[in-house]
N, C-alpha and C positions, 0 to 999 in steps of 0.2 A: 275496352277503350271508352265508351257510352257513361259507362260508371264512374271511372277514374276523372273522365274532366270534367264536367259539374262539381265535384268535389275539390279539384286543383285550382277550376275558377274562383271557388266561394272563399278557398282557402289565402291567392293571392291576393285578391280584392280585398279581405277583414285586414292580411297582412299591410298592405298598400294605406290603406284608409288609418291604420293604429300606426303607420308609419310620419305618417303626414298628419297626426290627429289637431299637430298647433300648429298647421298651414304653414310650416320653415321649408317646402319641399327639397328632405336629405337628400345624398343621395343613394338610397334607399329606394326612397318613393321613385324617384326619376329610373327603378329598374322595375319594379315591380309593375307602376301603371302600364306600361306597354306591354310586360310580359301577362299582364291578367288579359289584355285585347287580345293579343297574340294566343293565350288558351280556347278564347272563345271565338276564333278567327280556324283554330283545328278543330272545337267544335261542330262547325257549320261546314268543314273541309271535308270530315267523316260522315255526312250524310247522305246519300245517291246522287249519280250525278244529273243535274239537271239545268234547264236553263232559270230556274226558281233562285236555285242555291249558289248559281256562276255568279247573278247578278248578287246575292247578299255578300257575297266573299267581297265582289270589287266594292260594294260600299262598306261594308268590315274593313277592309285592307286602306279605305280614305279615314275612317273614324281612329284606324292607327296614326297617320301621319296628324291631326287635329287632336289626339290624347297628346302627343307629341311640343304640340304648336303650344296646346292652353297650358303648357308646365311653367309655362315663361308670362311674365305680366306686362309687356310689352304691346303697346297696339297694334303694332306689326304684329308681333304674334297670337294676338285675336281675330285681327283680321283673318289670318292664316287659317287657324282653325276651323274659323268661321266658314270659312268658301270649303275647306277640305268635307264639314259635315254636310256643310246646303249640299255637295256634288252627291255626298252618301246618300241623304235623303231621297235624291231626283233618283240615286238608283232602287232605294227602297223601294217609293212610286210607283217606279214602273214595275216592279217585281211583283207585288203587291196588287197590281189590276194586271199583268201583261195576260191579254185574252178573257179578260172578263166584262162582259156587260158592265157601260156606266151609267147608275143611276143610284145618287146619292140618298142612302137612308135618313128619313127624317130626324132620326134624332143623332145624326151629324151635325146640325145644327149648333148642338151644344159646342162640341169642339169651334164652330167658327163664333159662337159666342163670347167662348174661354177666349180665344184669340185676340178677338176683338178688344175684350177688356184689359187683357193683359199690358195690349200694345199699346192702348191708349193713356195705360198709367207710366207704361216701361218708357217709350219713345223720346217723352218730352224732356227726358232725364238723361239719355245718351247724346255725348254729345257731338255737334253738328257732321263732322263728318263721317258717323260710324249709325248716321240712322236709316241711311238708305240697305247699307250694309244688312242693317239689323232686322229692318223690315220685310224685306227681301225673303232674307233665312228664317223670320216668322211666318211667311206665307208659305214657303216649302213645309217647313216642319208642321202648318197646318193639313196642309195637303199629303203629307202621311201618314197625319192621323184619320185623315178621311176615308184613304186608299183604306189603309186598315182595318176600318169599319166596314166598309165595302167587298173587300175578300172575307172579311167571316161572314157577313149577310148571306153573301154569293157561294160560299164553298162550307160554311156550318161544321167544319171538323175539332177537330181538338188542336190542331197545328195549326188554322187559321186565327182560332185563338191565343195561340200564344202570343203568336205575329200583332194582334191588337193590343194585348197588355204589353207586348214588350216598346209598341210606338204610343201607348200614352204613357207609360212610365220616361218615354224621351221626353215627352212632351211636360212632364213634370220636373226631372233633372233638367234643362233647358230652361225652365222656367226662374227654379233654383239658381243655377248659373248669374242669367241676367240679374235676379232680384241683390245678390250679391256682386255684381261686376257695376252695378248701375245704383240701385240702392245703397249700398254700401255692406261690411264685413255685417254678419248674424252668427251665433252662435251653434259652431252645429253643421254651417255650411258646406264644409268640405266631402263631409261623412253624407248628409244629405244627396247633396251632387254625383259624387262617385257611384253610391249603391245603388242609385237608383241608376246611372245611366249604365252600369255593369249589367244587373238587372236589365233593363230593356235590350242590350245587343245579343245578351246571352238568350232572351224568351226568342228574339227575332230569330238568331241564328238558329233554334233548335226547332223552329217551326217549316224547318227543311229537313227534318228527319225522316219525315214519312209524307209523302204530297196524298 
């Protein structure tokens, strides 16, 4: 089972991504994006059971209804998405430090730096009422990348590290995301977007394979 879905993830995701490659989302894509979540949502289902992997499943299981929400270009349905990931995140967070000593690594920093600068270029460009929104969901999404530094600091395994690449590759797709919802179309962006946030759910979720 371990073998087969890594493989069935990477496989719907290129399929999903060459689907959607000129951003017309067929429908096609509209089966595929949720069914690639939905592999690496049994992924992280196949793990032991724990209260590690209960909390990734319930923010897995939001990051499905927010794949859902951003298929649609509607502000309502940014919005949508948007709260559906910020809740995932808040559970990442806590999954991510629940019972660990806090005390932020210094070179966390950087992440509140990246943050910093991002917001200050992205912010003034969204507009007026989607920046509290926006701001909001960049503070969270800073705050698990922090957690995530913070449990590999604190527990130094090979599964705390996935858990860190797979929250700064969000933090990269997210970033991607806004630069094209707020900057405008780039070439590239869709494919950008997806693998990398495929990539991050998929590192997160398999870093409940082994505590």
């Amino acid at each position: 089972m371990l073998t087969i879905l890594p493989a069935a993830i990477a496989v719907s995701a290129l399929a999903a991504i060459i689907a959607d490659w000129r951003e017309q989302r067929p429908p096609l894509f509209k089966l595929l994006k949720p069914l690639t979540t939905l592999l690496i949502i049994a992924l992280c289902a196949s793990a032991p059971d724990s209260a590690y992997r209960n909390l990734l499943l319930a923010g897995l299981a939001l990051s499905l209804i927010g794949d859902v929400a951003l298929m649609y270009e509607s502000d309502r349905a940014f919005v949508t998405g948007l709260s559906s990931f910020l809740l995932a995140h808040l559970l990442f967070v806590y999954a991510f430090i629940h019972e660990l000593p806090l005390a932020m690594p210094a070179y966390g920093w950087a992440v509140v730096a990246y943050a910093l600068v991002f917001a200050a270029l992205l912010l003034p460009r969204a507009p007026a009422p989607l920046r509290i929104p926006v701001l909001v969901y960049g503070l969270v999404l800073c705050a698990m990348g922090l957690a995530a530094l913070l449990r590999w600091q604190s527990v130094g395994n090979d599964n705390s590290a996935y858990a860190l690449a797979g929250a700064l590759l969000f933090l990269l797709s997210d970033s991607a995301l806004g630069v094209r919802k707020f900057f405008g179309f780039y070439r590239g962006a869709q494919g950008l977007i997806l693998s990398t946030y495929w990539a991050a759910i998929a590192l997160i979720a398999g870093s409940a394979q082994s505590l």
